[in-house]
C-alpha positions in Angstrom: 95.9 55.6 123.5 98.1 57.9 125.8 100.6 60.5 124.4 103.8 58.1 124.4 102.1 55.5 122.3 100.5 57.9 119.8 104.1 60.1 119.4 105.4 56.7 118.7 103.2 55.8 116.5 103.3 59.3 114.3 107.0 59.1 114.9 106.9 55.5 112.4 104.4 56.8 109.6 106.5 59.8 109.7 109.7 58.4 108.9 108.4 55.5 106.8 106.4 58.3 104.7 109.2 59.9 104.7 111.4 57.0 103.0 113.9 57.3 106.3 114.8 53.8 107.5 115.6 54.9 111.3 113.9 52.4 113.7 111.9 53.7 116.4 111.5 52.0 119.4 108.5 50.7 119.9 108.0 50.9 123.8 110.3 54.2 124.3 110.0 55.9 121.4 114.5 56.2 121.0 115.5 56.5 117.6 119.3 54.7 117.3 121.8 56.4 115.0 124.8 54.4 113.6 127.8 56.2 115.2 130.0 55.0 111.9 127.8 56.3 109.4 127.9 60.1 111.6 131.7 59.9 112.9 135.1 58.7 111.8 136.9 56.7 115.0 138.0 59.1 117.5 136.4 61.6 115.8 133.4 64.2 117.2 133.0 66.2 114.0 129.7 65.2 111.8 131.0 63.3 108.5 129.5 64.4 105.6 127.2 61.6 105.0 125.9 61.8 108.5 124.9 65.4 108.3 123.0 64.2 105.2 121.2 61.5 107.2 120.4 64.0 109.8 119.1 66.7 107.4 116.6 63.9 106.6 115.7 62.6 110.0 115.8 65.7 111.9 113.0 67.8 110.7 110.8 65.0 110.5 111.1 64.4 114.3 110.8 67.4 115.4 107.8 68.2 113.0 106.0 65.3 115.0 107.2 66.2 118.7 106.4 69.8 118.3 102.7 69.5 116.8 100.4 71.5 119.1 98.7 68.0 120.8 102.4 66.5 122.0 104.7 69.5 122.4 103.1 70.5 125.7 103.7 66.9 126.9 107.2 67.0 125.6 109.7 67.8 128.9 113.3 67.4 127.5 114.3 65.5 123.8 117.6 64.0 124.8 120.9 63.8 122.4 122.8 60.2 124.2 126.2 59.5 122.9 127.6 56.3 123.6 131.0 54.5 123.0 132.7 51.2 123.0 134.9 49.7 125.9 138.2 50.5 124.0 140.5 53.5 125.8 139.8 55.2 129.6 136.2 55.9 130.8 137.1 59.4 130.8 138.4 59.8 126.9 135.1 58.1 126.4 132.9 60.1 128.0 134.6 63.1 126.6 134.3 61.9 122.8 130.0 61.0 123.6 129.4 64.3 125.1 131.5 66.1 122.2 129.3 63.6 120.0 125.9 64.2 121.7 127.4 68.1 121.3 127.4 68.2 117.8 124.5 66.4 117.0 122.7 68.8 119.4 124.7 71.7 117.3 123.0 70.9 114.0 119.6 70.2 115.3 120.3 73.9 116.2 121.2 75.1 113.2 118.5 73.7 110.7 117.7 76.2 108.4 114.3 74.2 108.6 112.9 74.8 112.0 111.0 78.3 112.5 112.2 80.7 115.0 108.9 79.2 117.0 110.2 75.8 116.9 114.4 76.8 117.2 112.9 78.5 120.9 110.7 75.2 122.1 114.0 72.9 120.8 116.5 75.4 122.9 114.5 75.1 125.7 113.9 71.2 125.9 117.1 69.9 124.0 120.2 68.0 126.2 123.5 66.8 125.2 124.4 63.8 127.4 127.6 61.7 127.1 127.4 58.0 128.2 130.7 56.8 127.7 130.6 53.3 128.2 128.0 52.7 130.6 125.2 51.4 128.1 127.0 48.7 125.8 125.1 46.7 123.5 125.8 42.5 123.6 125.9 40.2 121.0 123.9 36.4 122.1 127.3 34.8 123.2 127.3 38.1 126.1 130.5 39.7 124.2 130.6 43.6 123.7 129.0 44.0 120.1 131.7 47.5 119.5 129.8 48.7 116.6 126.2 48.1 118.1 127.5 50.1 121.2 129.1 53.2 119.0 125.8 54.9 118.8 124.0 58.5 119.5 120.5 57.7 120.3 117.7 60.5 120.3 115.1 60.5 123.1 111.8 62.3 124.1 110.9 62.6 128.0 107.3 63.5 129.2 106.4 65.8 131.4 105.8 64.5 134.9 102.0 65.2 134.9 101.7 63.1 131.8 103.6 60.2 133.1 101.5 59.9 136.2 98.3 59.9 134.0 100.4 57.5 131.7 101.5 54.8 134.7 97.4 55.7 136.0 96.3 54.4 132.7 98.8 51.4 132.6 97.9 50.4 136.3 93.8 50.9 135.6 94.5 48.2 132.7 96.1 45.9 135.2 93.2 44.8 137.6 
């Protein structure tokens, strides 16, 4: 099993032991958070509902990337906000980095995480606006708007890991 599969894995038991019904991509490992249930239209500001649902999801993430056996694979853990098409490129990419912001923010600020763990997550965490660029589709190819209001959380691997990963991956091939 190589590191990506097993953090995926953990990250599933995890949540599902954890009663949390976040999905977790099963080739990637991104976890997909419902922009409406975390922000009001227009709005960057954390409702109070979605800073419950983060409370929840949050330290159960981290517990799994930051174990001893994944953390030193772990290179960056990404905070992507994304948008619908309505309004300018610009507005939009605006409101998903403000969004990506203050999810970041809160990850922060989790009275949860030891000082240990609040020093890794400072030194691998990213806030990165998408605006626009990554919409979701329904079947008929039109914009699904709610689909593509989201903030998705992401892990990246180390480069030395990924090499042994695509190494692995390519030995399985022949």
């Amino acid at each position: 099993l190589g590191i990506r599969t097993s953090i995926i894995r953990d990250l599933s038991e995890a949540l599902s032991a954890a009663n949390i019904s976040a999905s977790v991509d099963t080739k990637t490992g991104d976890i997909v958070l419902d922009s409406t249930l975390l922000f009001d239209t227009g709005i960057y500001v954390i409702k109070d509902i979605g800073q419950i649902q983060l409370n929840r999801l949050i330290p159960v993430y981290l517990q799994v990337l930051m174990r001893p056996e994944y953390s030193e694979y772990i290179a960056e853990i990404i905070i992507e906000g994304h948008t619908d098409s309505k309004g300018s490129y610009e507005s939009n990419l605006e409101l998903s980095q403000n969004r990506a912001l203050s999810v970041a923010k809160f990850c922060l600020q989790l009275n949860t995480l030891s000082v240990g763990q609040k020093t890794l997550l400072q030194n691998i965490l990213t806030a990165k606006g998408r605006s626009y660029s990554s919409l979701v589709y329904n079947p008929d190819g039109t914009e699904n708007m709610e689909q593509s209001r989201r903030v998705e959380i992401k892990f990246r691997l180390k480069d030395a890991e990924m090499i042994a990963e695509m190494n692995r991956i390519l030995l399985n091939l022949e």
